[in-house]
BAFI-3210 file (N, C-alpha, C; in Angstrom, 3 decimals, decimal comma, padded with zeros to 6 digits):
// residues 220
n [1|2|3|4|5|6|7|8|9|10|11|12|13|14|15|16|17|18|19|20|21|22|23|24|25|26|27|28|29|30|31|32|33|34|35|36|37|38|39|40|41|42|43|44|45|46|47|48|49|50|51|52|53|54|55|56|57|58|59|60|61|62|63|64|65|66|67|68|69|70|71|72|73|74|75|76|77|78|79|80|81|82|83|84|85|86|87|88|89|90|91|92|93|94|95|96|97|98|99|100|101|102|103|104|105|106|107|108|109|110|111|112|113|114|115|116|117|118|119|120|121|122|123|124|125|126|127|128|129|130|131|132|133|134|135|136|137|138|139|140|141|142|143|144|145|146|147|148|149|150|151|152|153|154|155|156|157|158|159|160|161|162|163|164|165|166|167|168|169|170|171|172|173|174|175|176|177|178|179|180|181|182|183|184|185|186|187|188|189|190|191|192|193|194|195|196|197|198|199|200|201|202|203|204|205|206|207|208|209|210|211|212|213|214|215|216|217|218|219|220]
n.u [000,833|000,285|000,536|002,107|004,225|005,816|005,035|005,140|006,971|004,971|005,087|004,128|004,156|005,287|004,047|001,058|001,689|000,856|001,045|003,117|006,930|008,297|008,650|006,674|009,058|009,142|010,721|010,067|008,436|005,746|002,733|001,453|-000,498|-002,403|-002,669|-001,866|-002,354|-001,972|-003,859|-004,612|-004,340|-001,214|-000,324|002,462|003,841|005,971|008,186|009,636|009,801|008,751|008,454|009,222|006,408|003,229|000,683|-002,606|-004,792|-006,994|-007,007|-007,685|-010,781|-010,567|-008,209|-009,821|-010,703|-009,019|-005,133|-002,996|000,079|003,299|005,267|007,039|007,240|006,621|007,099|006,168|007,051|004,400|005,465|008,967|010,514|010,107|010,066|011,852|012,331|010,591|008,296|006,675|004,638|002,649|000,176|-001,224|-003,635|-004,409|-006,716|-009,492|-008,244|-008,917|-009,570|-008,937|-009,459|-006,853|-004,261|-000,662|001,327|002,274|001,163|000,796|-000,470|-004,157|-005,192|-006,571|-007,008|-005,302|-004,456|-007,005|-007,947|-010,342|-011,899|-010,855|-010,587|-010,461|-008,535|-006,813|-007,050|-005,820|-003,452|-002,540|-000,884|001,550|004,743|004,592|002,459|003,200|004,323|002,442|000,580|002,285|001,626|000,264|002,171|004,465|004,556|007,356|007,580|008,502|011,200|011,023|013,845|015,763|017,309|017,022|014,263|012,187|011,431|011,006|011,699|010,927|013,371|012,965|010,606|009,861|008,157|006,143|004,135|000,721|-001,441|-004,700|-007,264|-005,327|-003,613|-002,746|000,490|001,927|004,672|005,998|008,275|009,515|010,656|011,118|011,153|011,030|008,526|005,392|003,782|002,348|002,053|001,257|001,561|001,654|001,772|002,511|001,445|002,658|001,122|001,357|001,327|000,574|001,066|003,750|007,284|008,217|008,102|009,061|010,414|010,383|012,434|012,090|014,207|013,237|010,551|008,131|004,419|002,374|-000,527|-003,763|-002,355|-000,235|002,742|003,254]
n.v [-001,184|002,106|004,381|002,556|002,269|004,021|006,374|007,140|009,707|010,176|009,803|011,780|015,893|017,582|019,325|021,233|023,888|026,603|026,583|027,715|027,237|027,111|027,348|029,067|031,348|032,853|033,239|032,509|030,316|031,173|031,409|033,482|036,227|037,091|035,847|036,887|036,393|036,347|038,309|037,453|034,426|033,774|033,361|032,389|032,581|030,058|031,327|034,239|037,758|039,261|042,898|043,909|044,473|045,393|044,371|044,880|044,880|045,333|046,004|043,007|042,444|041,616|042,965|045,645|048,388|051,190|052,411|049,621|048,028|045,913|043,619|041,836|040,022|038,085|036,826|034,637|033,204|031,099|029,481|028,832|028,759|030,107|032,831|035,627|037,546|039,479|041,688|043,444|045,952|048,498|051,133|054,068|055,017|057,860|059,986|059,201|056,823|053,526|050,116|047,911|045,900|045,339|045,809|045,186|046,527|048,313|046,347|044,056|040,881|041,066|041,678|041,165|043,755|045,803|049,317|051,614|054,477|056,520|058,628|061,377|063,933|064,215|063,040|065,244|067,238|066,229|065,787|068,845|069,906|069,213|067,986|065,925|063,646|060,939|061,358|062,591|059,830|059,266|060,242|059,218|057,859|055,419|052,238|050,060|046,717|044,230|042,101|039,339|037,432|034,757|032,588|034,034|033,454|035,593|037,087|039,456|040,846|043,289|045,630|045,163|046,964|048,133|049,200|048,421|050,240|049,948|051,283|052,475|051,484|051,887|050,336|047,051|046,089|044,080|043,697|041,954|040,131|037,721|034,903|033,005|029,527|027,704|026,215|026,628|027,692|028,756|030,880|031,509|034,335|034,412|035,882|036,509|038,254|039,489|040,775|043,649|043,667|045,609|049,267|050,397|051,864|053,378|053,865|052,491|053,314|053,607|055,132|055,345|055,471|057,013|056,253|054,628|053,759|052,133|053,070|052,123|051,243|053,117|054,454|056,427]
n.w [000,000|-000,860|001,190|003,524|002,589|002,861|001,050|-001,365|-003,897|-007,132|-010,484|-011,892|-012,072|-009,471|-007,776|-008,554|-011,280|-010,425|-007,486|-004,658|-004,141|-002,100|001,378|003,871|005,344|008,112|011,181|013,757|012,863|012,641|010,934|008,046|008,339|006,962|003,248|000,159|-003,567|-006,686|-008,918|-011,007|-012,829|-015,184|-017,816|-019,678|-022,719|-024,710|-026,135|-025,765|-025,889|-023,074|-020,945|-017,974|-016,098|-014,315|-012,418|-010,653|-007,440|-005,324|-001,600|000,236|001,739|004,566|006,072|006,793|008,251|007,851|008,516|008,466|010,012|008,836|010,064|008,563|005,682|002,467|-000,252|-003,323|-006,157|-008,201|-009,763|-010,364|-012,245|-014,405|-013,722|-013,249|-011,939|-009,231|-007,714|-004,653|-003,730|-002,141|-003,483|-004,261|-006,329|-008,782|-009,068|-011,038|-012,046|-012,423|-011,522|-014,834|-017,407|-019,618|-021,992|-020,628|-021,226|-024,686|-027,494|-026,277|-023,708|-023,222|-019,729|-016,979|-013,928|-014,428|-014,365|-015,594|-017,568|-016,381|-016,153|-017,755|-017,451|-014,329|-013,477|-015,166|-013,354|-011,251|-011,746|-012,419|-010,182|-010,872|-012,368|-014,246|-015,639|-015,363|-012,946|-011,773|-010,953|-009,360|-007,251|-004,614|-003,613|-003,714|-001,799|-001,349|-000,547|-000,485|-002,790|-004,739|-006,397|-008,142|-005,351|-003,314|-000,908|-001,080|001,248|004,260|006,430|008,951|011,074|014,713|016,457|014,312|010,773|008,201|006,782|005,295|004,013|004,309|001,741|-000,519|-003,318|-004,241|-005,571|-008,260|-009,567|-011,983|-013,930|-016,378|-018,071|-020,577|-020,560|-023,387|-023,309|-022,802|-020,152|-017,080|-014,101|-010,479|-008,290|-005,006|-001,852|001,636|004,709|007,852|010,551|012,178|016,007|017,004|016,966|015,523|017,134|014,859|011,300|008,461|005,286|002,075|-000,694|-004,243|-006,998|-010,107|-012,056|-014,320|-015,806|-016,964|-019,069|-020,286|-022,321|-023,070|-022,323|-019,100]
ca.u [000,000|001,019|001,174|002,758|005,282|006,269|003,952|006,517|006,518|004,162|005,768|003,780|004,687|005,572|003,001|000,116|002,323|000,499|001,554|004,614|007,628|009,362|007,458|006,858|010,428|009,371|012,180|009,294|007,956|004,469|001,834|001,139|-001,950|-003,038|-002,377|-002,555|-002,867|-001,806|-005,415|-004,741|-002,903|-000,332|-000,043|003,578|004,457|007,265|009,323|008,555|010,457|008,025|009,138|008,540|004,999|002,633|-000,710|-003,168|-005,599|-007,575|-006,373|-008,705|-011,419|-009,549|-007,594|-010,996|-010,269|-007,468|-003,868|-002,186|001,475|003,429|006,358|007,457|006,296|007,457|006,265|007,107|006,180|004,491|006,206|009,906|011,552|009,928|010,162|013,212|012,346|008,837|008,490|005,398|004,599|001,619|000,284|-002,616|-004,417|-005,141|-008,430|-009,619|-007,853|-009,598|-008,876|-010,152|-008,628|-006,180|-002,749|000,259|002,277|001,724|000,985|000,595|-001,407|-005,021|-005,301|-007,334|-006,082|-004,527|-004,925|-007,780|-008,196|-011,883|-012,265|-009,718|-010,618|-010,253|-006,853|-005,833|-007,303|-005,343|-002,004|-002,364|000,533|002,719|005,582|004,369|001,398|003,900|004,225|000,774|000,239|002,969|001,135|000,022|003,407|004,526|005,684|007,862|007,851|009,732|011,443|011,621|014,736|016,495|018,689|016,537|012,959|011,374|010,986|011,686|011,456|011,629|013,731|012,183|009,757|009,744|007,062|005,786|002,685|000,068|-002,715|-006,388|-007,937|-003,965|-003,824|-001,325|000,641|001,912|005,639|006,250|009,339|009,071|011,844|010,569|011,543|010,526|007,675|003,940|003,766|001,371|002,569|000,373|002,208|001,700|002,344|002,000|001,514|002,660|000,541|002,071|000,333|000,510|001,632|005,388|007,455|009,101|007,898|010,137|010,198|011,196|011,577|012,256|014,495|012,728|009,249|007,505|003,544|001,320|-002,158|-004,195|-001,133|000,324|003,470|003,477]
ca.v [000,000|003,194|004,819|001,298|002,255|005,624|007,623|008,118|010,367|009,646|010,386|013,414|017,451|017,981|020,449|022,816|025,083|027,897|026,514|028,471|026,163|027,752|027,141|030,339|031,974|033,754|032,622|032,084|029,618|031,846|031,340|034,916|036,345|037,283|035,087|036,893|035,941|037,247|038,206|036,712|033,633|035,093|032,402|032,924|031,305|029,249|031,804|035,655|038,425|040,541|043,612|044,283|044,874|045,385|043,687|045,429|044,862|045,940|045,473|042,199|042,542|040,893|044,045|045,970|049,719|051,521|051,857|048,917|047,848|044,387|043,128|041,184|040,194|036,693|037,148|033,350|032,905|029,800|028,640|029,595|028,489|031,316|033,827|035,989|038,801|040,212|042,428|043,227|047,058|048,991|052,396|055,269|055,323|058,651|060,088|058,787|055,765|052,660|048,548|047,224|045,084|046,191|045,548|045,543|046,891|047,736|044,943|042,657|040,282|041,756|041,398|042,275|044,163|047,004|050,611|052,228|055,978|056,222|059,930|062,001|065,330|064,153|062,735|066,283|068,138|065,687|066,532|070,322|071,083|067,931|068,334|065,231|062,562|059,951|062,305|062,389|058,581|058,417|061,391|058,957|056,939|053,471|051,493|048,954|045,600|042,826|041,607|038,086|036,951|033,263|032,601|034,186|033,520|036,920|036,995|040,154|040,739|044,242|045,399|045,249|048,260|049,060|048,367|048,824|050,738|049,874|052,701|052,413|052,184|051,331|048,880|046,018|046,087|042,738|044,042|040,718|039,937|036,870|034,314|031,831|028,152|027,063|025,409|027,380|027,811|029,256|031,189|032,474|034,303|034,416|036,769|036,553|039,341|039,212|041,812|044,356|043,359|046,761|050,110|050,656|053,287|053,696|053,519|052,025|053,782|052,981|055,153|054,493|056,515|056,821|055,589|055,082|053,209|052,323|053,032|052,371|050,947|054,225|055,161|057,932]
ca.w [000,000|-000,226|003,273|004,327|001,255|002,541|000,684|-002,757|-004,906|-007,721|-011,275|-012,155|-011,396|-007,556|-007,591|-009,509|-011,262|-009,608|-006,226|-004,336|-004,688|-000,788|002,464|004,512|006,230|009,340|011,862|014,787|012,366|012,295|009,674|007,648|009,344|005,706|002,393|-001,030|-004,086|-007,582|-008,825|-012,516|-013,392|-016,265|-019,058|-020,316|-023,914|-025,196|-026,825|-026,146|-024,465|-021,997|-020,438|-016,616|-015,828|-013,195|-012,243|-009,164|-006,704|-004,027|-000,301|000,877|003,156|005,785|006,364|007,042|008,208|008,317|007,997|009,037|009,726|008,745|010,939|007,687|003,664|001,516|-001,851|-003,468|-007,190|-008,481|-011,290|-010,302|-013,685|-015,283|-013,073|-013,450|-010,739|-009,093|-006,218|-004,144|-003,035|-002,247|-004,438|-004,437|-007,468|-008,208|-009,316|-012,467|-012,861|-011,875|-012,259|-015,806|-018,412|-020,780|-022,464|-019,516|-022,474|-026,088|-028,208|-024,787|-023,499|-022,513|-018,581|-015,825|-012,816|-015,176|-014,408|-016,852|-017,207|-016,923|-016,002|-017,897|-016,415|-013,148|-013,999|-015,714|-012,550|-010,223|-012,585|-012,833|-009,971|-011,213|-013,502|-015,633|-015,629|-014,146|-011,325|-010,705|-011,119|-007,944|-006,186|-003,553|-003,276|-003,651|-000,736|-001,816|000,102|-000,655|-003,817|-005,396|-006,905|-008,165|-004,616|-001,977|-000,656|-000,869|002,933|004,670|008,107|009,389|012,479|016,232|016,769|013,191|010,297|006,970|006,346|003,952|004,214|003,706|000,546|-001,314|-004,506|-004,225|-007,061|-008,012|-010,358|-012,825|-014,889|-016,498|-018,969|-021,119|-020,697|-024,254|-023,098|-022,158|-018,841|-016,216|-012,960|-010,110|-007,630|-003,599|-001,424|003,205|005,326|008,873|010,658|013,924|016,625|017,921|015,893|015,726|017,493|013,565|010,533|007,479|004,442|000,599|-001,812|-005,875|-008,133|-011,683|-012,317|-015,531|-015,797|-018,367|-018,524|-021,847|-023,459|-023,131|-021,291|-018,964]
c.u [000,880|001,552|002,437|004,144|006,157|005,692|005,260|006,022|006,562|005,230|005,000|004,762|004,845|004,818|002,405|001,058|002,003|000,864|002,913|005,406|008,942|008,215|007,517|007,726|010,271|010,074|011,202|008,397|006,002|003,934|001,635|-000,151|-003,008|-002,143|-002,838|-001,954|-003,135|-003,558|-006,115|-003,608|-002,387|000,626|001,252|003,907|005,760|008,469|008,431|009,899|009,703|009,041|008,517|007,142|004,264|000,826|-000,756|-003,971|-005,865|-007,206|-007,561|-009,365|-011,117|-008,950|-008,571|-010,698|-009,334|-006,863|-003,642|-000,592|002,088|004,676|006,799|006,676|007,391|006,186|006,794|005,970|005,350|004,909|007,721|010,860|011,374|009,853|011,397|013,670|010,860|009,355|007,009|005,368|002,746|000,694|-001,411|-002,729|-005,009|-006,665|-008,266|-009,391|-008,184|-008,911|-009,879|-009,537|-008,036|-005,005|-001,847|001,351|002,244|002,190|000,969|-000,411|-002,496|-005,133|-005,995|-006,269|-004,949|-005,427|-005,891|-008,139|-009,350|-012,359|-010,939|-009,646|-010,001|-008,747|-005,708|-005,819|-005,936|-003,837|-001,578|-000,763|001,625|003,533|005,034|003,062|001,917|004,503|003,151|-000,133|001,155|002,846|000,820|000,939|003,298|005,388|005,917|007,773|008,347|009,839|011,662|012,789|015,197|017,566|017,707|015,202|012,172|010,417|012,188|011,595|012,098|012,348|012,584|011,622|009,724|008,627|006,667|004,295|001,873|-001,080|-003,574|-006,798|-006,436|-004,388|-002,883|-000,890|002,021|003,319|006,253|007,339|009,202|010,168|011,248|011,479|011,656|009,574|006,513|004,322|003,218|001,889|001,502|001,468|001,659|001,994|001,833|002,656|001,490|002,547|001,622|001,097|000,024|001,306|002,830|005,570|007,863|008,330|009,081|009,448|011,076|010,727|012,777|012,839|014,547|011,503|009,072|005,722|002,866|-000,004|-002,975|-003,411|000,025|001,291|003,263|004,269]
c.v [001,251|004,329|004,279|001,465|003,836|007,184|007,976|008,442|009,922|009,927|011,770|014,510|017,411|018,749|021,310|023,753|026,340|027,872|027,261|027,244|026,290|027,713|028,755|030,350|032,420|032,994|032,014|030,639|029,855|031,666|032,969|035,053|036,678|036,588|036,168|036,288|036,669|037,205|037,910|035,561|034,388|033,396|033,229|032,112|030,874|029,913|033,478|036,513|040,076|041,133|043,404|044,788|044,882|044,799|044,188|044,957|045,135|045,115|044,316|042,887|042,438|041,827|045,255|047,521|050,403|051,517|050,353|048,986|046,848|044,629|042,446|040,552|039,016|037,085|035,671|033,781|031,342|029,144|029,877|029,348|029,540|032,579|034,592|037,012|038,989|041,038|042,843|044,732|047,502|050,370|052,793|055,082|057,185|058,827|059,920|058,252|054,700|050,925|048,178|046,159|045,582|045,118|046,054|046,724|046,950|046,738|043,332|042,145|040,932|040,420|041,695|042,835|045,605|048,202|051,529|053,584|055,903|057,642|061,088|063,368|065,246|063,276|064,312|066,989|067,659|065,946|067,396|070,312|069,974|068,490|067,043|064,512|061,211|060,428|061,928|060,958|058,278|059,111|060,798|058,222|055,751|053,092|050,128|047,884|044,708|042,759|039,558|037,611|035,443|033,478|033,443|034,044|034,273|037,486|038,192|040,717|042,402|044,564|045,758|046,875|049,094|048,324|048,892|049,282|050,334|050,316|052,440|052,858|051,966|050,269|048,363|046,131|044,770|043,431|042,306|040,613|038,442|036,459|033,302|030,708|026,988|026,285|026,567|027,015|029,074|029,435|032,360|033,102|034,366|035,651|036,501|037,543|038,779|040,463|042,370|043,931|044,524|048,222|050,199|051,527|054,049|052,780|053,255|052,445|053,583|054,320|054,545|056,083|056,205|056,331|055,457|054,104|053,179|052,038|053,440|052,258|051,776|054,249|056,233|057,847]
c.w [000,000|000,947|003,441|003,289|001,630|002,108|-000,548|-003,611|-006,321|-009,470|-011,766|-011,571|-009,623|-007,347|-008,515|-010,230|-010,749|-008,332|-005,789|-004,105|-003,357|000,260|003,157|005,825|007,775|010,567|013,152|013,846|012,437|011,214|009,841|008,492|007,954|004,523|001,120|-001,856|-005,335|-008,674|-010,387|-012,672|-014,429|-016,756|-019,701|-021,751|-024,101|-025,247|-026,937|-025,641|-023,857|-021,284|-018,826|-016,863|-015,135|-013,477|-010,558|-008,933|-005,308|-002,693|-000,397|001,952|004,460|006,313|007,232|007,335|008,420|008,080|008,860|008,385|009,992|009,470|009,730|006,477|003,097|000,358|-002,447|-004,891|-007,088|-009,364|-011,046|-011,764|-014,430|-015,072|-012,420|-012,312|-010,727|-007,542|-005,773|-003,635|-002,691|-003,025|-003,955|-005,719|-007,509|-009,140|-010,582|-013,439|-011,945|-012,719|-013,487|-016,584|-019,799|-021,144|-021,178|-020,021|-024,051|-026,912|-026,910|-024,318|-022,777|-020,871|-017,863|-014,372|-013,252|-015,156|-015,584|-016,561|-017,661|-016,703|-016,099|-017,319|-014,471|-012,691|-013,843|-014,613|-011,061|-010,811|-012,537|-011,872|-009,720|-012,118|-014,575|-015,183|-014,754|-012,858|-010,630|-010,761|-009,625|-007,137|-004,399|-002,895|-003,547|-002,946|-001,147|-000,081|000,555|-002,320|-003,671|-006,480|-006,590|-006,895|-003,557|-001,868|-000,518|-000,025|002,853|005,945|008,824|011,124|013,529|016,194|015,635|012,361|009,145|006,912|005,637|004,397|003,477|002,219|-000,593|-002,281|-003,943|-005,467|-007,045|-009,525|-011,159|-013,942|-015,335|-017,883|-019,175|-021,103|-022,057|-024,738|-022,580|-021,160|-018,011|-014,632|-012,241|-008,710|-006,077|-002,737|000,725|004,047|007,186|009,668|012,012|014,668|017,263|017,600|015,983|016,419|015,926|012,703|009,286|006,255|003,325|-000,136|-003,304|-006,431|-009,589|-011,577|-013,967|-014,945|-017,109|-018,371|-019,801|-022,703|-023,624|-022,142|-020,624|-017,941]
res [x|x|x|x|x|x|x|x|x|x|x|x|x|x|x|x|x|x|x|x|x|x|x|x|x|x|x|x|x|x|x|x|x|x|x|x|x|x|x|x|x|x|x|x|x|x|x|x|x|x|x|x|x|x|x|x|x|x|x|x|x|x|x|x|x|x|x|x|x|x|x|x|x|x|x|x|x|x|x|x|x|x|x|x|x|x|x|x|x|x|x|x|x|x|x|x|x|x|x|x|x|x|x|x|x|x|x|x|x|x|x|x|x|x|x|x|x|x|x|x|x|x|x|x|x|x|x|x|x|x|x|x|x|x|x|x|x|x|x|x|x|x|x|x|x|x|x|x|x|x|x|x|x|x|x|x|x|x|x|x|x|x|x|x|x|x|x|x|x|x|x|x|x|x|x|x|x|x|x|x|x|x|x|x|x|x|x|x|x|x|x|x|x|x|x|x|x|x|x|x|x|x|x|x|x|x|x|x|x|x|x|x|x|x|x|x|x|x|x|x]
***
């Protein structure tokens, strides 16, 4: 029987390719207190070469009002063969760009979870005392998180009495790089949030030099 056999492994895949392929890091051996959950699988083909690109969504319910602040963030892909780099942050949307389905990039695969300018006035009004449009796309900030890279588990654990923000009402934004294997292949990625139990004295802050986004195919 098999039990009575060990329990061996079967010849199939070791796992779903959407499954994370790294157990979760936190050194207390804690389960996340929140699990997400990249909010499109992202069918990669054989032979391509995609640029960086981002995929969003809305905080979960689970979070419910408020800022909160994480003590630590593992972002794990699921399909690590094809996954060259990703990183996990949080962002403001500002007025008059909402989640719909678009191109990540022109001529790219239509997706959902991509920024759509659905009220351009209220875009241009939210622009006026910006120097550009990709100014006023990072008007509300983006707090970076954690990165995923080949060689570390994209576990990050901030120091004692410190903590990462992620403020009410924030998108997740889910940053995707991606290297073809020669073979189709389907990667969903992961992400576990390990909440403060109690606000920091210090907050931890990222920022980014350079931006760009694309919204309607369009760079700005």
């Amino acid at each position: 029987h098999w039990i009575d056999a060990g329990a061996p492994q079967g010849g199939g895949s070791t796992a779903p390719a959407h499954m994370p392929e790294t157990q979760w890091a936190h050194p207390s051996g804690r389960l996340p207190d929140i699990v997400l959950e990249l909010p499109t699988a992202i069918g990669v083909p054989a032979e391509a070469r995609w640029p960086t690109f981002n995929v969003y969504a809305p905080l979960p319910a689970s979070l419910g009002i408020g800022d909160h602040f994480v003590e630590a963030v593992q972002l794990l892909p699921g399909n690590r063969r094809i996954t060259h780099h990703s990183s996990l942050s949080v962002r403001a949307f500002p007025a008059g760009v909402s989640l719909g389905r678009a191109q990540p990039w022109p001529g790219g695969p239509l997706l959902d979870g991509l920024p759509v300018l659905t009220d351009r006035a209220a875009f241009e009004r939210a622009a006026e005392p910006m120097p550009s449009a990709a100014a006023a796309f990072s008007s509300g900030g983006a707090s970076h998180l954690t990165y995923y890279f080949p060689g570390n588990d994209g576990f990050v654990l901030f120091p004692a009495a410190a903590g990462k923000r992620i403020p009410a009402g924030a998108m997740l934004e889910w940053s995707l790089h991606y290297q073809t294997s020669g073979s189709a292949e389907t990667d969903r990625h992961v992400a576990g949030l390990w909440l403060q139990r109690s606000t920091p004295a210090h907050e931890v802050l990222t920022l980014r030099i350079g931006d760009f986004h694309i919204v309607n195919g369009t760079e700005i």
